[in-house]
N, CA, C and O atoms as a Tripos MOL2 file, in Angstrom:
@<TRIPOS>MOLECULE
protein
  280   279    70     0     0
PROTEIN
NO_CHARGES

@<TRIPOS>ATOM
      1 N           0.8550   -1.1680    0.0000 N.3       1 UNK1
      2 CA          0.0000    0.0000    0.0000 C.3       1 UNK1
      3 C           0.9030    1.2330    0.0000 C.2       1 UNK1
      4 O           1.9280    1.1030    0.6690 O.2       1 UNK1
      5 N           0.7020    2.5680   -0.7040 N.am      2 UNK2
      6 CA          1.3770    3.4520   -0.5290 C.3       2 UNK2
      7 C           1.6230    4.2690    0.4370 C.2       2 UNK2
      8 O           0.6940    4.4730    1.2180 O.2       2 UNK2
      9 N           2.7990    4.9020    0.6480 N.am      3 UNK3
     10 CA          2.7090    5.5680    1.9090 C.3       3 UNK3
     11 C           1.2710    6.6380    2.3170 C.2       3 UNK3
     12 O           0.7140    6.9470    3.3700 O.2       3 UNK3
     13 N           1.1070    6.9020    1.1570 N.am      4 UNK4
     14 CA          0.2820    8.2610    1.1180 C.3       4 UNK4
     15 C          -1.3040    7.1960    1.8740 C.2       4 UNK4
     16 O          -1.6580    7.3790    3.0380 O.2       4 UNK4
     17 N          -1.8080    6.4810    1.2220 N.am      5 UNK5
     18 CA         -3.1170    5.8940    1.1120 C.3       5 UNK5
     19 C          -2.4710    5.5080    2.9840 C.2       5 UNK5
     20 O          -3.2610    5.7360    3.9010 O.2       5 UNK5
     21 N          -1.9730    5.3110    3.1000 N.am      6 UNK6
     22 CA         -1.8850    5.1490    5.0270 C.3       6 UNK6
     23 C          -1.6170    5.5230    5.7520 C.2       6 UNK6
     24 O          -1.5230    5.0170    6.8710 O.2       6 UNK6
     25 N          -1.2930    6.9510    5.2960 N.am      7 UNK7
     26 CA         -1.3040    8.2250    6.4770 C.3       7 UNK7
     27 C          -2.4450    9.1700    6.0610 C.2       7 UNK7
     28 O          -2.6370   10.3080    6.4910 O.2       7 UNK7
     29 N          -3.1780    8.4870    5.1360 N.am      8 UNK8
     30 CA         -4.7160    9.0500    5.2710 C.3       8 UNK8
     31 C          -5.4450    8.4160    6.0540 C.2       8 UNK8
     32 O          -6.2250    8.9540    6.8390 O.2       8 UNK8
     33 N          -5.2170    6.7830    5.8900 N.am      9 UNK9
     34 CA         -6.5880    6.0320    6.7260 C.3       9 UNK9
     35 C          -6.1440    6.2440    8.5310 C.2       9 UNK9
     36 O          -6.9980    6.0720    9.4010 O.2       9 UNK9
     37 N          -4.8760    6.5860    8.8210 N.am     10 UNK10
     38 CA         -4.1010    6.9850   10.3930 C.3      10 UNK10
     39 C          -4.7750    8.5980   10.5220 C.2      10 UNK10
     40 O          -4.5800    9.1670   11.5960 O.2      10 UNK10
     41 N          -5.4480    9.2310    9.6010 N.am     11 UNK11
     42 CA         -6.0510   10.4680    9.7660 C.3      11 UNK11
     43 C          -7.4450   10.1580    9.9940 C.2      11 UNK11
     44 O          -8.0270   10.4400   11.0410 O.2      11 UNK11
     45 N          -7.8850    9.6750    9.1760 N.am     12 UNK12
     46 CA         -9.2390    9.5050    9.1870 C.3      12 UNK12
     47 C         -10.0880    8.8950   10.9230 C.2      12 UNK12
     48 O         -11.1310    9.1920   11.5040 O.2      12 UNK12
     49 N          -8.3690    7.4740   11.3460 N.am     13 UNK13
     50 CA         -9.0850    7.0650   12.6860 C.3      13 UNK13
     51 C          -8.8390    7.9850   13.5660 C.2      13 UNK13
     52 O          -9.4270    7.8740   14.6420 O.2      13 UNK13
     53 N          -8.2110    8.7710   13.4310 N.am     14 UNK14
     54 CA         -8.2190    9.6230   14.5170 C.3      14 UNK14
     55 C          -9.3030   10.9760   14.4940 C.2      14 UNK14
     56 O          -9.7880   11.3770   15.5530 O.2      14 UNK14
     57 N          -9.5350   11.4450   13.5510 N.am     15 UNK15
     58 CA        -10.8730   12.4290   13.7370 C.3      15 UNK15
     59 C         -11.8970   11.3260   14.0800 C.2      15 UNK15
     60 O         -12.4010   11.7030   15.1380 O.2      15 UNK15
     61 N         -12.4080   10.2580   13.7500 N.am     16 UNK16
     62 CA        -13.6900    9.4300   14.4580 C.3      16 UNK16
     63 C         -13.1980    9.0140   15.6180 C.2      16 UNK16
     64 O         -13.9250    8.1300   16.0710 O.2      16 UNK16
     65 N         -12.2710    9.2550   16.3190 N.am     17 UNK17
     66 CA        -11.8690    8.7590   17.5090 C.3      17 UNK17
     67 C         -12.9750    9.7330   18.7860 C.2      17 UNK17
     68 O         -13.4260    9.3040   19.8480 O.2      17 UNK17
     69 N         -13.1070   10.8210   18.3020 N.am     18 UNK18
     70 CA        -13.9970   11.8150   19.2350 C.3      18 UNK18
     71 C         -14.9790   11.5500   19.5850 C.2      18 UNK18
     72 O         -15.5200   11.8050   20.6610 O.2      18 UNK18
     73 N         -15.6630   10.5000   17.9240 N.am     19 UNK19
     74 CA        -16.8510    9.9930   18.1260 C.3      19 UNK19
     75 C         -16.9840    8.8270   18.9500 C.2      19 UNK19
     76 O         -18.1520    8.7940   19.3380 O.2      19 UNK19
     77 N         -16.5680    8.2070   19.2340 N.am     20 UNK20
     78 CA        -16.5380    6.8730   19.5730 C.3      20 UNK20
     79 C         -17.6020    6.4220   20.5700 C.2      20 UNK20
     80 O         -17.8110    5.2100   20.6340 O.2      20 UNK20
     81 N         -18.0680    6.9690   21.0940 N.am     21 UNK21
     82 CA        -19.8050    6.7440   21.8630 C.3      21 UNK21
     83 C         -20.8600    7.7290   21.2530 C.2      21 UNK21
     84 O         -21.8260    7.8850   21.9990 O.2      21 UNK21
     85 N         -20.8930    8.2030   20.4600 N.am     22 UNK22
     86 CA        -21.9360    8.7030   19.1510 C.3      22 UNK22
     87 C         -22.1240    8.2610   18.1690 C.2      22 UNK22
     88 O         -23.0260    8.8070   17.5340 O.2      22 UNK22
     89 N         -21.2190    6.7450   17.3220 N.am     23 UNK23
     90 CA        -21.5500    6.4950   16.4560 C.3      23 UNK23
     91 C         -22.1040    4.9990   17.3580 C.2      23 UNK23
     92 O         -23.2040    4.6020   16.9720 O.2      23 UNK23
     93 N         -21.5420    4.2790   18.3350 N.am     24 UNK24
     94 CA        -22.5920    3.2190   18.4240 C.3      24 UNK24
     95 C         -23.8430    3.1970   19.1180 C.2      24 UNK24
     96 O         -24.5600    2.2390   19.4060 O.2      24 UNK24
     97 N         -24.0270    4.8490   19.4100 N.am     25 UNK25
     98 CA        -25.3390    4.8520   20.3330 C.3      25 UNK25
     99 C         -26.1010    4.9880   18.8920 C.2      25 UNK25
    100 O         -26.9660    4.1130   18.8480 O.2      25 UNK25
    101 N         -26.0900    5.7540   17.7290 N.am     26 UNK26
    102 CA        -26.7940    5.3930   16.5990 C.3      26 UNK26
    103 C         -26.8950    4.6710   15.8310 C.2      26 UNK26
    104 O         -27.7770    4.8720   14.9970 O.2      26 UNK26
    105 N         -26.0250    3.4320   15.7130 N.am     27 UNK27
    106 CA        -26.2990    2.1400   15.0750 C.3      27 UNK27
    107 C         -26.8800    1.1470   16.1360 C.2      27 UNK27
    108 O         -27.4180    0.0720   15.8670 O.2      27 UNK27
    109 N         -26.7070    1.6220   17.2610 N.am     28 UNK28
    110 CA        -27.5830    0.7810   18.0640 C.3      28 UNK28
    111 C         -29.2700    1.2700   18.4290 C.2      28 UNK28
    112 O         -29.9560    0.6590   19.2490 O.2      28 UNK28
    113 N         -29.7310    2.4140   17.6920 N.am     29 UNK29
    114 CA        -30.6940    2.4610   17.1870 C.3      29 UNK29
    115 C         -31.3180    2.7570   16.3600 C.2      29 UNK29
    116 O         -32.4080    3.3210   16.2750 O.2      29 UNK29
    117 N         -30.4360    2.2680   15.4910 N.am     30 UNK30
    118 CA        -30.9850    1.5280   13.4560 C.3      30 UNK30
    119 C         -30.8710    0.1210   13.8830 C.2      30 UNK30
    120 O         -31.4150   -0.7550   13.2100 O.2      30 UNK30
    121 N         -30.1970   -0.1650   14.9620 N.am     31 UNK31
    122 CA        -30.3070   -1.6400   14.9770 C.3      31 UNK31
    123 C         -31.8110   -1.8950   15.1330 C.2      31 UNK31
    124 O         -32.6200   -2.3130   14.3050 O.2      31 UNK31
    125 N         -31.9750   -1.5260   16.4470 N.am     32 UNK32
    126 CA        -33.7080   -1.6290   16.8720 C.3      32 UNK32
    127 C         -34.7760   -1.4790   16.1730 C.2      32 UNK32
    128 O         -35.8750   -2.0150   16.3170 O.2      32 UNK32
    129 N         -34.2690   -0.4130   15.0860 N.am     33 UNK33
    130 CA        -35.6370    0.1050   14.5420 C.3      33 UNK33
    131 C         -35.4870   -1.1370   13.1650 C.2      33 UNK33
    132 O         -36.5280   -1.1850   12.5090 O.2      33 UNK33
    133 N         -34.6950   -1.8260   12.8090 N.am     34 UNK34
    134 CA        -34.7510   -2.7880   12.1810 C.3      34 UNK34
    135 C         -34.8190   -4.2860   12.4980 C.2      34 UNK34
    136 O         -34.9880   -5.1830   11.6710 O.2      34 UNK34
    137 N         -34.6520   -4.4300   13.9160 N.am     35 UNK35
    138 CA        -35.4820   -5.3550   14.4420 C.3      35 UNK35
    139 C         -36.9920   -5.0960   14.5710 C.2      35 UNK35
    140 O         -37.8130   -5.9860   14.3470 O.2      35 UNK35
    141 N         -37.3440   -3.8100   14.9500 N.am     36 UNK36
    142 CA        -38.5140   -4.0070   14.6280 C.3      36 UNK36
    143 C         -39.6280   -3.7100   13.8680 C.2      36 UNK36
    144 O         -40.7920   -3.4210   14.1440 O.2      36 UNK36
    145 N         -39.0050   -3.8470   12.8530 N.am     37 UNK37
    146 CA        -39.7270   -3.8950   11.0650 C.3      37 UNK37
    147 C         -39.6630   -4.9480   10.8080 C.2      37 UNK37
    148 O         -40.6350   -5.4280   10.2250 O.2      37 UNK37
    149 N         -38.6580   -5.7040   11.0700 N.am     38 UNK38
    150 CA        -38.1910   -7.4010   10.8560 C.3      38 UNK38
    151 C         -39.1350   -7.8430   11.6030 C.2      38 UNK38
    152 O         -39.7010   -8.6430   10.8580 O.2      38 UNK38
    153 N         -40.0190   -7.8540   13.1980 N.am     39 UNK39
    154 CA        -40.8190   -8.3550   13.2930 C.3      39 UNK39
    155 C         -42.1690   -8.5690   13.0690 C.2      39 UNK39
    156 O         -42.8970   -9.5600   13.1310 O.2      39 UNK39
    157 N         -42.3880   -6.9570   12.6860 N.am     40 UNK40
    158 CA        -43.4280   -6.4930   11.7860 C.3      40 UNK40
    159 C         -43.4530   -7.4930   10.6620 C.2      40 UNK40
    160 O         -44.3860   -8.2950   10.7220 O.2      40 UNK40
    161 N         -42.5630   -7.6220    9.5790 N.am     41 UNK41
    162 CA        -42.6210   -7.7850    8.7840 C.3      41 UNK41
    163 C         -42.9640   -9.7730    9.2660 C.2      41 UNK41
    164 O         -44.0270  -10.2990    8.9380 O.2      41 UNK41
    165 N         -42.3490  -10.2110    9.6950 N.am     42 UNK42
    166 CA        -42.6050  -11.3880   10.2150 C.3      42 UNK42
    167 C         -44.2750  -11.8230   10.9570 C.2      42 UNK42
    168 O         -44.5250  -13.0060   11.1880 O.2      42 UNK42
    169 N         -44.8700  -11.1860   11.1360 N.am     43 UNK43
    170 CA        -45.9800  -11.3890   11.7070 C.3      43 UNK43
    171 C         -46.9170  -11.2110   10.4830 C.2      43 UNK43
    172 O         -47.7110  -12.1070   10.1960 O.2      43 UNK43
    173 N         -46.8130   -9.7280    9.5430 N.am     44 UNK44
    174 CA        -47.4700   -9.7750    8.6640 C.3      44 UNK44
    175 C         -47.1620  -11.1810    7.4570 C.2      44 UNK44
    176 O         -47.9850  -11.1910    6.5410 O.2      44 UNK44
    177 N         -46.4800  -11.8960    7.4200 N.am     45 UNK45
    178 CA        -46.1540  -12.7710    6.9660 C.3      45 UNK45
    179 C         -46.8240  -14.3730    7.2600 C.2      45 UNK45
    180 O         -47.2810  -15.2030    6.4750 O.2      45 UNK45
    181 N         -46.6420  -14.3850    8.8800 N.am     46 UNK46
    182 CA        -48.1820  -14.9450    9.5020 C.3      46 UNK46
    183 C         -49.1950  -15.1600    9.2080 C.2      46 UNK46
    184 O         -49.8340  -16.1880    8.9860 O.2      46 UNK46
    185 N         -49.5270  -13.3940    9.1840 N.am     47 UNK47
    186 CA        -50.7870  -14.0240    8.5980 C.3      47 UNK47
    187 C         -51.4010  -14.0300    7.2210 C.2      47 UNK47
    188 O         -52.5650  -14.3540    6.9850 O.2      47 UNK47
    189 N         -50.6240  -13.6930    6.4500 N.am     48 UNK48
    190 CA        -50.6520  -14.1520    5.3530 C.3      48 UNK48
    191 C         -50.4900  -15.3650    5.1290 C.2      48 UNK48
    192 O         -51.2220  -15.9550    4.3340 O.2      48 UNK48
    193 N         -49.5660  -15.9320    5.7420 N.am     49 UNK49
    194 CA        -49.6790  -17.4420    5.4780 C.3      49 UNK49
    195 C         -50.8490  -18.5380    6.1760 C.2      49 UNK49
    196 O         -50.9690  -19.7100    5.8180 O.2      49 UNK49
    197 N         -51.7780  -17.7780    7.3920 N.am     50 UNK50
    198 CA        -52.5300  -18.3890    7.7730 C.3      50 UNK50
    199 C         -53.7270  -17.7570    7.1100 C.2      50 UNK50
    200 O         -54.8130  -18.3120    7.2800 O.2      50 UNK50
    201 N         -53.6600  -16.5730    6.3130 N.am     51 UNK51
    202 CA        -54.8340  -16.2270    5.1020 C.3      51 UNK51
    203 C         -54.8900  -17.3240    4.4250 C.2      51 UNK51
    204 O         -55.9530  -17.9370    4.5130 O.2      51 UNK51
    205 N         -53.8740  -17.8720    3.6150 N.am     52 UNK52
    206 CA        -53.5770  -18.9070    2.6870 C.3      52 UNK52
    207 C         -53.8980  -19.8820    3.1340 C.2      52 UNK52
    208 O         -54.8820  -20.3010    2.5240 O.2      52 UNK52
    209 N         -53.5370  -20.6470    4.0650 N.am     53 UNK53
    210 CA        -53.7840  -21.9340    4.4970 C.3      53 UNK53
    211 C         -55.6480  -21.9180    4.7510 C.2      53 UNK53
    212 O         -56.2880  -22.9380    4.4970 O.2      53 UNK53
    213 N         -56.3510  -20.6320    5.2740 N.am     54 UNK54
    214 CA        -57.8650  -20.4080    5.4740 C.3      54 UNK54
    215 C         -58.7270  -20.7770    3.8100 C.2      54 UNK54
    216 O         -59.7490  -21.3830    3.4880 O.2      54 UNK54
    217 N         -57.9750  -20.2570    3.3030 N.am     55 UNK55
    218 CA        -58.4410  -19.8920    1.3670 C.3      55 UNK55
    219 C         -58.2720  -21.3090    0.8910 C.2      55 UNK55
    220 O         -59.1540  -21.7270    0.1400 O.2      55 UNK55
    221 N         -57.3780  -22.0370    1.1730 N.am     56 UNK56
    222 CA        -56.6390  -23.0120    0.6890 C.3      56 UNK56
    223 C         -58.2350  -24.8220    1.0200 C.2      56 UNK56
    224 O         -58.7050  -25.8190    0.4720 O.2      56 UNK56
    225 N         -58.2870  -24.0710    2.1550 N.am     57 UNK57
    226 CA        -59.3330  -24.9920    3.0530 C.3      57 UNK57
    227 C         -60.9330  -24.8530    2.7150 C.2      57 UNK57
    228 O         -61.8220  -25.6880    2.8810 O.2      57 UNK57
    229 N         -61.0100  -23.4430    2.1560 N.am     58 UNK58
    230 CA        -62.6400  -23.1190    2.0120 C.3      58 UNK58
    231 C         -62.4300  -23.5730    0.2940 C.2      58 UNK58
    232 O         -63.4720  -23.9910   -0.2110 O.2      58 UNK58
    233 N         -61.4460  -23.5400   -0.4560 N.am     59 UNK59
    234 CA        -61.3310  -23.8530   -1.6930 C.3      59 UNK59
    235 C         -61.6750  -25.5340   -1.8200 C.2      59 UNK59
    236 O         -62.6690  -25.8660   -2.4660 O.2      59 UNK59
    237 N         -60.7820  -26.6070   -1.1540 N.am     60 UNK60
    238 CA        -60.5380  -27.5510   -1.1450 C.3      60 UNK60
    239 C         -62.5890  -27.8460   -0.4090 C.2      60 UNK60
    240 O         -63.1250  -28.9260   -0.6550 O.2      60 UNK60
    241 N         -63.2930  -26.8660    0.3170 N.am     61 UNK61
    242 CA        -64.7730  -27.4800    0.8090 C.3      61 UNK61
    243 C         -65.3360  -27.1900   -0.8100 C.2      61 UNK61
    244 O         -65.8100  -28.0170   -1.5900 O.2      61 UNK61
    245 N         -65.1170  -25.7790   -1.0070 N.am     62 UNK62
    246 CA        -66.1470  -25.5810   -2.8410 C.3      62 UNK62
    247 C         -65.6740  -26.7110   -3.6960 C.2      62 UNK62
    248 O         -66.4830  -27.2410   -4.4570 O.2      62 UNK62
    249 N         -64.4740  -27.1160   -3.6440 N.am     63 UNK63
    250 CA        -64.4350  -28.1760   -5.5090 C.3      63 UNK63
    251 C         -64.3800  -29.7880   -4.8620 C.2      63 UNK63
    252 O         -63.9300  -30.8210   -5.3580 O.2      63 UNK63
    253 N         -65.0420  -29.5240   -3.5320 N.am     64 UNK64
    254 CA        -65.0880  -31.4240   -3.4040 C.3      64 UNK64
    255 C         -64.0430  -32.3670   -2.8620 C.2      64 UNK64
    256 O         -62.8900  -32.0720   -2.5470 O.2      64 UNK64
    257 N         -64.5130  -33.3220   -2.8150 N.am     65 UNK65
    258 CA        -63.5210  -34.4170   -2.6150 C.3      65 UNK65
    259 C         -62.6040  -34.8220   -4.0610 C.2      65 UNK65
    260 O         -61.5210  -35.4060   -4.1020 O.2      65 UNK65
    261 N         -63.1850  -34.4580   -4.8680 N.am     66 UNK66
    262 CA        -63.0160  -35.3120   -6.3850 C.3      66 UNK66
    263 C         -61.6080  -34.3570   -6.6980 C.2      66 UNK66
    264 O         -60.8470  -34.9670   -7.4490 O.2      66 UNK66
    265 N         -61.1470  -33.1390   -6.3330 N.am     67 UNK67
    266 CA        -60.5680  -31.8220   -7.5160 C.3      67 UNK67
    267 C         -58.6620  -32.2890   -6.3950 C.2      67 UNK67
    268 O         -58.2160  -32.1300   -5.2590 O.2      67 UNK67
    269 N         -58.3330  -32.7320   -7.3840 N.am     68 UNK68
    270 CA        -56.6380  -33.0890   -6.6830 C.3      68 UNK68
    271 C         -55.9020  -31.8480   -5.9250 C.2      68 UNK68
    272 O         -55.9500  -30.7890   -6.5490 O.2      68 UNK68
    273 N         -55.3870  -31.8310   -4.9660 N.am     69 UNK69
    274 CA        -54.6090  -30.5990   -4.3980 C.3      69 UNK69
    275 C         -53.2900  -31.5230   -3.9650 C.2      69 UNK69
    276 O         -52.8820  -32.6750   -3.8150 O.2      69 UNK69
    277 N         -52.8610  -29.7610   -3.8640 N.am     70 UNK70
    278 CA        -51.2680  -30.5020   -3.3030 C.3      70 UNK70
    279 C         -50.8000  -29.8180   -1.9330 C.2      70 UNK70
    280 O         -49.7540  -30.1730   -1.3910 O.2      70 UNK70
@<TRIPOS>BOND
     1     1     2 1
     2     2     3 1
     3     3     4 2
     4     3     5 am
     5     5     6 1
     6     6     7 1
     7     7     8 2
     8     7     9 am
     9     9    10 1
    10    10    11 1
    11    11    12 2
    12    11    13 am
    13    13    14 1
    14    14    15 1
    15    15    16 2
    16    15    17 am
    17    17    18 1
    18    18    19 1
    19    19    20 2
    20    19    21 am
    21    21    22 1
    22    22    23 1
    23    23    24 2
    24    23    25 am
    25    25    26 1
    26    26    27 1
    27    27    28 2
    28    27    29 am
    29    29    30 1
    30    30    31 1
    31    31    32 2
    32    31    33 am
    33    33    34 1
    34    34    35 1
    35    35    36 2
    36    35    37 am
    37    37    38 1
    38    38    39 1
    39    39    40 2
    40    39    41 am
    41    41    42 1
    42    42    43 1
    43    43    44 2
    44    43    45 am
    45    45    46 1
    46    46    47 1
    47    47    48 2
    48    47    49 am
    49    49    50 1
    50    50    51 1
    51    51    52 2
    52    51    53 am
    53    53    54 1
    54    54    55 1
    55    55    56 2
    56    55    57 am
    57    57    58 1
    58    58    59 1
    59    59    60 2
    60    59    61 am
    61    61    62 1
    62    62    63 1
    63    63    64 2
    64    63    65 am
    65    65    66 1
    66    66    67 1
    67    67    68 2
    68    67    69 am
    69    69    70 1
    70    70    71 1
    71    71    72 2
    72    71    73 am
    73    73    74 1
    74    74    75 1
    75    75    76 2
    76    75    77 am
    77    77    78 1
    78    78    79 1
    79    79    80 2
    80    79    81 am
    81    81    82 1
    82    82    83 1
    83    83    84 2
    84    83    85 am
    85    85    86 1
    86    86    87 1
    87    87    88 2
    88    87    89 am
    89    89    90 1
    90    90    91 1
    91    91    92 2
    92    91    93 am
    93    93    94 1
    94    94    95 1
    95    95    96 2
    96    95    97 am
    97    97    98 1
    98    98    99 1
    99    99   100 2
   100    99   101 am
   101   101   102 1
   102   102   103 1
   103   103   104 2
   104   103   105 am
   105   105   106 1
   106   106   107 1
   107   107   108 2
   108   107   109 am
   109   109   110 1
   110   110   111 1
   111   111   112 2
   112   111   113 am
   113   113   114 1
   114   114   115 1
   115   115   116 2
   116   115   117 am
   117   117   118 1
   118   118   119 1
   119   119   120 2
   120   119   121 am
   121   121   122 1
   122   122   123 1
   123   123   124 2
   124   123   125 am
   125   125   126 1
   126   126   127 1
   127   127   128 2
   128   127   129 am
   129   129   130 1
   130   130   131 1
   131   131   132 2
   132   131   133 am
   133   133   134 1
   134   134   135 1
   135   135   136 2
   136   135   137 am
   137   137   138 1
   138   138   139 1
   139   139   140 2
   140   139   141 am
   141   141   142 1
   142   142   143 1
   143   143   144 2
   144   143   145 am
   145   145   146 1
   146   146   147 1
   147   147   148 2
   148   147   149 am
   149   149   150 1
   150   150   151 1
   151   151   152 2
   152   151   153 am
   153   153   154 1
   154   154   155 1
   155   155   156 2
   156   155   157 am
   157   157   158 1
   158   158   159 1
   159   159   160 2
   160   159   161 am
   161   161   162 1
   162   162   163 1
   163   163   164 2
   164   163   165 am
   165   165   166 1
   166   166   167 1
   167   167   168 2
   168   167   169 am
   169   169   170 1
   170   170   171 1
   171   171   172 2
   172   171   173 am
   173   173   174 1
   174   174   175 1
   175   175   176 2
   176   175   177 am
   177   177   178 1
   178   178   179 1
   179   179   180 2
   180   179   181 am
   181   181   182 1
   182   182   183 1
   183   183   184 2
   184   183   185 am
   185   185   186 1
   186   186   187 1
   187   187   188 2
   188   187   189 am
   189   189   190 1
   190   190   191 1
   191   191   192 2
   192   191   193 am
   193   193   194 1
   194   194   195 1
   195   195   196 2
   196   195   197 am
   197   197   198 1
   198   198   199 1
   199   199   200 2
   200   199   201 am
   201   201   202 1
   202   202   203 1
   203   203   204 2
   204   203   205 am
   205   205   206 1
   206   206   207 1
   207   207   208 2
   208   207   209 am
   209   209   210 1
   210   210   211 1
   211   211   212 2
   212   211   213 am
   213   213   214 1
   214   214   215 1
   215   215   216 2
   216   215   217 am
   217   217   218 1
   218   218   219 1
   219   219   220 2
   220   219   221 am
   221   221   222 1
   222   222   223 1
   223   223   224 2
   224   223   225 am
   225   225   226 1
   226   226   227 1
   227   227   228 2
   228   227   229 am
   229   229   230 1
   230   230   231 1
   231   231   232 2
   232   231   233 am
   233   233   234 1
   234   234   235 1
   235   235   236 2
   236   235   237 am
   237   237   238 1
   238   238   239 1
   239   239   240 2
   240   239   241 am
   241   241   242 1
   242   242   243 1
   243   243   244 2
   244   243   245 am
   245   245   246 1
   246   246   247 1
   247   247   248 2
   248   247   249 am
   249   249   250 1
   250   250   251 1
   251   251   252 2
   252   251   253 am
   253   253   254 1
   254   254   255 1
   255   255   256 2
   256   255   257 am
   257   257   258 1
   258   258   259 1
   259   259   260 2
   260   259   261 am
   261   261   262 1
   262   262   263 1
   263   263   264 2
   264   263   265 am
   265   265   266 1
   266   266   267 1
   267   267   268 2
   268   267   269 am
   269   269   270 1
   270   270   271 1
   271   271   272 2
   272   271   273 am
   273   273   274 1
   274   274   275 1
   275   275   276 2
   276   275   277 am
   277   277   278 1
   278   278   279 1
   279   279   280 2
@<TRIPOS>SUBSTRUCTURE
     1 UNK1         2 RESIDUE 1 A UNK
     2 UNK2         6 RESIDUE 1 A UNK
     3 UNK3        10 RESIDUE 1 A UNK
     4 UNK4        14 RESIDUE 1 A UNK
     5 UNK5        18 RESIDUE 1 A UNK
     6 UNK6        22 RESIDUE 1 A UNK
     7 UNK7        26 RESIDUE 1 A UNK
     8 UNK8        30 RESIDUE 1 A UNK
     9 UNK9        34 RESIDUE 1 A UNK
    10 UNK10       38 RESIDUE 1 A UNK
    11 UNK11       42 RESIDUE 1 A UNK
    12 UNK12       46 RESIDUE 1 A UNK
    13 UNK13       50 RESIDUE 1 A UNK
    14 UNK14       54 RESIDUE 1 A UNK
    15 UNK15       58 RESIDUE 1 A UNK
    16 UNK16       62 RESIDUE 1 A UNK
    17 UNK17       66 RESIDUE 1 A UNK
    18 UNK18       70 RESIDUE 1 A UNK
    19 UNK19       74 RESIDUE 1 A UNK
    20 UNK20       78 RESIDUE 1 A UNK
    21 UNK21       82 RESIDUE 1 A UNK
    22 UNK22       86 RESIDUE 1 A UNK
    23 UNK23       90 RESIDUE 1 A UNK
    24 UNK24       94 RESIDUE 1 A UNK
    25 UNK25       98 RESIDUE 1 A UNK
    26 UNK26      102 RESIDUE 1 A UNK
    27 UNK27      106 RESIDUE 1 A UNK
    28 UNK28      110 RESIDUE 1 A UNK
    29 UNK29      114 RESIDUE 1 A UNK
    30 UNK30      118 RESIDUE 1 A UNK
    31 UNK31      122 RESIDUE 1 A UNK
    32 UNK32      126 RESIDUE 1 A UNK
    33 UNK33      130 RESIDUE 1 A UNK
    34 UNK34      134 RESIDUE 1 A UNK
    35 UNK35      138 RESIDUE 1 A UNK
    36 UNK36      142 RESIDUE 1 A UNK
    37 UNK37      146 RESIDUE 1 A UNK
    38 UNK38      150 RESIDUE 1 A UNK
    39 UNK39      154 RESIDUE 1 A UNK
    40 UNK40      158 RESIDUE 1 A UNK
    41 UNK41      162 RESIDUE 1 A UNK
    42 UNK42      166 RESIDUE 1 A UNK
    43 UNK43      170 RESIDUE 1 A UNK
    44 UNK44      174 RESIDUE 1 A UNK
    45 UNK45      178 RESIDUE 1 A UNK
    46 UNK46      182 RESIDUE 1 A UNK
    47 UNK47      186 RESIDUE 1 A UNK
    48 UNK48      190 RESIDUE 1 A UNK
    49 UNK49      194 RESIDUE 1 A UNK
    50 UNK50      198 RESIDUE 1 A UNK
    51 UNK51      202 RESIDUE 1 A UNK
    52 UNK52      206 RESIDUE 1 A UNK
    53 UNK53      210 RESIDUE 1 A UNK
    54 UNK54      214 RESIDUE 1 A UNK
    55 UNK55      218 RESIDUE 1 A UNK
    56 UNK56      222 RESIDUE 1 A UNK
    57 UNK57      226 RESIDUE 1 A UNK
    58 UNK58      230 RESIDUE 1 A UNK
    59 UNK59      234 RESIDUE 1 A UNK
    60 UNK60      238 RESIDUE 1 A UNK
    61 UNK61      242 RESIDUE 1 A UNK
    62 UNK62      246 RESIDUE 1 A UNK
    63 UNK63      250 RESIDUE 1 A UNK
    64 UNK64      254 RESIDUE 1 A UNK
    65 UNK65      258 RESIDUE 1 A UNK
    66 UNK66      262 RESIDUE 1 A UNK
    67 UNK67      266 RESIDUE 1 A UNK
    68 UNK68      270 RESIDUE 1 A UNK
    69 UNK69      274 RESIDUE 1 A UNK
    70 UNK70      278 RESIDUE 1 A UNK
């Protein structure tokens, strides 16, 4: 690596060094707020899949015993 390209990245850690309890108090809440969309999103998923399995059941009463499912 060149000298130059690594007495930039030895600059760079040292100005975020100030930060160093301001940047993980805000990824530690993007963390959260993406856990909880992820569970959102997981529940709405639920019940969608227990929509489906409901549809799946009133379908299989309308076409009979006779109509093949899988």
């Amino acid at each position: 690596m060149p000298k130059s390209a690594v007495s930039r990245g030895a600059r760079r850690n040292r100005r975020s060094a100030g930060r160093a309890t301001t940047l993980p108090n805000a990824l530690e809440g993007q963390i959260e707020e993406i856990c909880r969309d992820m569970a959102a999103q997981v529940k709405r998923t639920r019940q969608l899949h227990d929509q489906a399995d409901e549809l799946r059941a009133t379908f299989r009463q309308w076409a009979g015993p006779s109509a093949p499912m899988r």
